[in-house]
RODO-2510 file (C-alpha; in nm, 4 decimals, decimal comma):
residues 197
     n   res          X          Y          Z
     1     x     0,6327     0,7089    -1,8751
     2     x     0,3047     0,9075    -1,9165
     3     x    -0,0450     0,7551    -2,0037
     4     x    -0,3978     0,8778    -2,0129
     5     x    -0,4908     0,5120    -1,8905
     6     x    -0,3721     0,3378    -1,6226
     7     x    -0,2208     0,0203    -1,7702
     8     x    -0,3752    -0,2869    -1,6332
     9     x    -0,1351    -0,5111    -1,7918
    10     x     0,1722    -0,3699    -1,5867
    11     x     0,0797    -0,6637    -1,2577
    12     x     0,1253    -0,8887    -1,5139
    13     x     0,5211    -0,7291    -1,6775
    14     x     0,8254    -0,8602    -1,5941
    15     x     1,0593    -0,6183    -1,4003
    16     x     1,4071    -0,5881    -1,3403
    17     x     1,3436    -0,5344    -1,0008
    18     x     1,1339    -0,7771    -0,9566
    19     x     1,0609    -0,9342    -0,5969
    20     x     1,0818    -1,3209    -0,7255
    21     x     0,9096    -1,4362    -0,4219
    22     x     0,6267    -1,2209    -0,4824
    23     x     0,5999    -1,2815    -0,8303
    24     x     0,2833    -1,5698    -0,7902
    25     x    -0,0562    -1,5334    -0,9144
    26     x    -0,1087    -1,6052    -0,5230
    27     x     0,0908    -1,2851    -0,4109
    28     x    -0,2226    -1,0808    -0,5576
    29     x    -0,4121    -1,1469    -0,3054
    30     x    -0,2661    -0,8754    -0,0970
    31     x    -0,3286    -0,6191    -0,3615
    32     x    -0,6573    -0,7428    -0,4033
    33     x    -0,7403    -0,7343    -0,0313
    34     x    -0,6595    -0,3740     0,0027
    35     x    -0,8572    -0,3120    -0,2788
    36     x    -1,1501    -0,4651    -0,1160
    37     x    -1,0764    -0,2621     0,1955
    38     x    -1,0684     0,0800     0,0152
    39     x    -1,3119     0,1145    -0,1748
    40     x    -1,5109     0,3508    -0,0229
    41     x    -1,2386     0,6202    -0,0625
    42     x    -1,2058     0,8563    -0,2752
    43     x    -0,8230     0,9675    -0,2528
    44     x    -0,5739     0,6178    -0,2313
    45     x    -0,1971     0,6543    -0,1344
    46     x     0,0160     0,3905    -0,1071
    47     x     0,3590     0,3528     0,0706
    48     x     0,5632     0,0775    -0,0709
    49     x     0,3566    -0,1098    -0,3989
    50     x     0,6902    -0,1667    -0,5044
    51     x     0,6491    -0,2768    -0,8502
    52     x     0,3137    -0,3695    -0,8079
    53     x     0,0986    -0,1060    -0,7055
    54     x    -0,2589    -0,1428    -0,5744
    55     x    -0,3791     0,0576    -0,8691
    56     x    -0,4780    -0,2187    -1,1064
    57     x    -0,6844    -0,4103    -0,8721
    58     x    -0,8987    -0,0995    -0,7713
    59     x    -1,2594    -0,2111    -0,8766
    60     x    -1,3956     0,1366    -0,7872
    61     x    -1,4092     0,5036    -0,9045
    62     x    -1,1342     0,7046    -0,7148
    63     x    -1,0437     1,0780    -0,7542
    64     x    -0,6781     1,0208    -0,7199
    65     x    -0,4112     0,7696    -0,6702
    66     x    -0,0873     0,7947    -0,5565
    67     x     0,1787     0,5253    -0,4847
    68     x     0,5051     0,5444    -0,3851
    69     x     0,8021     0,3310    -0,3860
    70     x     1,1787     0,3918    -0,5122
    71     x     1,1624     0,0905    -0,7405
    72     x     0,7861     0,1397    -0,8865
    73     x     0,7789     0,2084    -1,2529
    74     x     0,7313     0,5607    -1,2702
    75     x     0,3358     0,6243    -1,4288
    76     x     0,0876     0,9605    -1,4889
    77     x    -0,2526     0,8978    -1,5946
    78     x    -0,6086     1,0850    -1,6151
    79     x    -0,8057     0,7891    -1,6039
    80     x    -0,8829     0,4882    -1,4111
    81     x    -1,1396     0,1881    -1,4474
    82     x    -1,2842     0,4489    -1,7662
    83     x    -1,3604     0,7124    -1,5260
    84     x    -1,1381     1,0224    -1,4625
    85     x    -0,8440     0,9921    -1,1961
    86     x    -0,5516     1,1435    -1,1262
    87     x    -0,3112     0,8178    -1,0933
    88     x     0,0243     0,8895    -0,9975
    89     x     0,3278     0,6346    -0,9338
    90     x     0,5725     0,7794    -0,8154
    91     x     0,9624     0,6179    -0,8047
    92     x     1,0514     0,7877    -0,4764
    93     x     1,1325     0,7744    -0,0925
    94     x     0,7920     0,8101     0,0452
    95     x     0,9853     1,0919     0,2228
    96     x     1,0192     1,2913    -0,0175
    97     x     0,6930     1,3541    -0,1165
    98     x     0,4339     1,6425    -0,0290
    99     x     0,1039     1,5033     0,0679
   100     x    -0,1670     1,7467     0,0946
   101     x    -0,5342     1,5476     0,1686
   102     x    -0,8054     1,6169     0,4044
   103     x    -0,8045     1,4435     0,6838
   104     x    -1,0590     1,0826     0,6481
   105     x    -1,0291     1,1368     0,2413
   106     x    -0,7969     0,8721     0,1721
   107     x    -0,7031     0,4867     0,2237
   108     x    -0,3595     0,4361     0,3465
   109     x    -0,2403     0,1205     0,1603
   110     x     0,1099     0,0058     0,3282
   111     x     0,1811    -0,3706     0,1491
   112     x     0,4494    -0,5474     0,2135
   113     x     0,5251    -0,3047     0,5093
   114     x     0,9146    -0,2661     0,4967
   115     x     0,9872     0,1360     0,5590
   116     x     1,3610     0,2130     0,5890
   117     x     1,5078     0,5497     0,6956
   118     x     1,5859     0,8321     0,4910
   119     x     1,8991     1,0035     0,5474
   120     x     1,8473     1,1430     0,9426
   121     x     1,4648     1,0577     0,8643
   122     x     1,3634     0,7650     1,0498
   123     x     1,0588     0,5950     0,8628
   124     x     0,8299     0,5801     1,2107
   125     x     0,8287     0,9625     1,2605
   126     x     0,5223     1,2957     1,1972
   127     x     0,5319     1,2523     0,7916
   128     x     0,4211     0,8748     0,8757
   129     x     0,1786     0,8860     1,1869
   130     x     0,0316     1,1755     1,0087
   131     x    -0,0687     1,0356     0,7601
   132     x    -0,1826     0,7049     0,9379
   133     x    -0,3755     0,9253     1,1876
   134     x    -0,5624     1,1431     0,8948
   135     x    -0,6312     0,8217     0,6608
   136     x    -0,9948     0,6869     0,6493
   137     x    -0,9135     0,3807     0,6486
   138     x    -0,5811     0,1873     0,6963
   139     x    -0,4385    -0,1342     0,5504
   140     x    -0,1079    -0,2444     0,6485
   141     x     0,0038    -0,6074     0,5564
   142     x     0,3749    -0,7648     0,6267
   143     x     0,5498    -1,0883     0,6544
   144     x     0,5643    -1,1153     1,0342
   145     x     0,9404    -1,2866     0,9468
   146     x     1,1427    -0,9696     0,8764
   147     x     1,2292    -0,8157     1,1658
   148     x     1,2653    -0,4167     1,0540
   149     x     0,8291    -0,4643     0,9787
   150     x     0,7607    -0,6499     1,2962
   151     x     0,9255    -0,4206     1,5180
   152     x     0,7647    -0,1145     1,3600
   153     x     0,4542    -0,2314     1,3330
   154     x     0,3072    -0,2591     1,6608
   155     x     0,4061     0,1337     1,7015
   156     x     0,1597     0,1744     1,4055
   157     x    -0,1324    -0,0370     1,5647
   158     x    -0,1326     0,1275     1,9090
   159     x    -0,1815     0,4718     1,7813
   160     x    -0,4322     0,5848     2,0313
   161     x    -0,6480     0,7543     1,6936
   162     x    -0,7185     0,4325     1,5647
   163     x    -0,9061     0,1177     1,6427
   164     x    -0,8989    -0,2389     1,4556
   165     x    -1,1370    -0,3336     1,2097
   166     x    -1,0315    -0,6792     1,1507
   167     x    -0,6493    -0,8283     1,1415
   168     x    -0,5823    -1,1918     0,9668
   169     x    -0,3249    -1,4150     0,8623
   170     x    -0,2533    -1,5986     0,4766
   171     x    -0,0337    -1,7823     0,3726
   172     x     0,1171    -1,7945     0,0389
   173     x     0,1225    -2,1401    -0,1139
   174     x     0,2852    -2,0084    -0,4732
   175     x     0,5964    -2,1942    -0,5406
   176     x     0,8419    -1,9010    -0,5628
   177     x     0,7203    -1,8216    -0,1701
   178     x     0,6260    -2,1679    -0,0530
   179     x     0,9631    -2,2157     0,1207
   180     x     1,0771    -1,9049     0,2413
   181     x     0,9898    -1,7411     0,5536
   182     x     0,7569    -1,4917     0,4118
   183     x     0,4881    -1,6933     0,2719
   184     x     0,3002    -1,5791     0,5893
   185     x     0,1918    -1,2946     0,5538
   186     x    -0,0239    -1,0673     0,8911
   187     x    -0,2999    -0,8165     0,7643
   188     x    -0,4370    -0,5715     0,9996
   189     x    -0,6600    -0,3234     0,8854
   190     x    -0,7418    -0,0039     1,0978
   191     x    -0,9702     0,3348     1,0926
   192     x    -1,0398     0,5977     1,3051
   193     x    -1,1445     0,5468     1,6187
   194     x    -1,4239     0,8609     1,5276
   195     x    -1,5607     0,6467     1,2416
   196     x    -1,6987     0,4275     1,5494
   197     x    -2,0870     0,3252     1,3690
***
């Protein structure tokens, strides 16, 4: 699919692929969140939006945007929020992706934090602590219940280049979540320990 805008409506779409427990006007929150936490940047990636990137809940003027996930609805657009942007979703291992930004020009956006290998690539590896050691600013969120996230991600928030900004808990209270263990849901969000004010 190729667009000059990036649609707004697509958080709203139903997908095949869908993630029913995630499908609650309450499950925004994370994307909003994130949003919040990146604005300053001018370059946003994202590693697993799934099918609902963090591109629609942007608020600001970015020069780029890139998500990846294997089951996001592939996207190209020039524009964003009326303003020129490169916005690129892209339906791929994260992987298998070049990534070529200068270091502290980008928010790292990992929702729903769920990385699986890749053939002999093992998600926690160089491709991934490079990029979460070069990001500006870092926002990983997970459901502290799935085991494959909470055993990766305290390999993530000891990385000696980063420091905590803040870390929280929510909890989802949509019905399609409300029983299941991953209505709780553990933000953290990092940046470099340089960026020290």
């Amino acid at each position: 699919m190729s667009s000059t805008t990036a649609d707004a409506a697509s958080s709203t779409r139903a997908f095949p692929d869908d993630i029913p427990h995630l499908s609650g006007p309450g499950a925004a929150i994370r994307q909003v969140l994130a949003a919040h936490f990146v604005r300053d940047c001018p370059h946003i990636v994202e590693i697993g939006g799934h099918i609902r990137p963090v591109t629609d809940y942007l608020t600001h003027a970015p020069l780029s945007v890139l998500s990846v996930d294997p089951k996001t609805p592939p996207l190209e657009a020039d524009e964003l929020n009326g303003r020129p942007c490169r916005v690129r979703h892209l339906a791929r291992k994260f992987q298998e992706v070049d990534y070529d930004y200068a270091p502290g020009s980008y928010g790292l956006v990992l929702l729903g934090y769920s990385l699986k290998p890749f053939g002999s690539r093992e998600p926690l590896g160089q491709l991934l602590f490079g990029l979460i050691d070069n990001a500006g600013i870092v926002v990983l969120e997970y459901p502290p219940a799935l085991e494959r996230a909470s055993s990766q991600v305290p390999s993530i928030l000891t990385r000696p280049s980063l420091e905590m900004v803040c870390s929280f808990d929510i909890t989802i209270d949509d019905p399609e979540i409300r029983d299941t263990p991953y209505a709780r849901r553990r933000f953290h969000v990092l940046r470099p320990v340089a960026a020290r004010g």
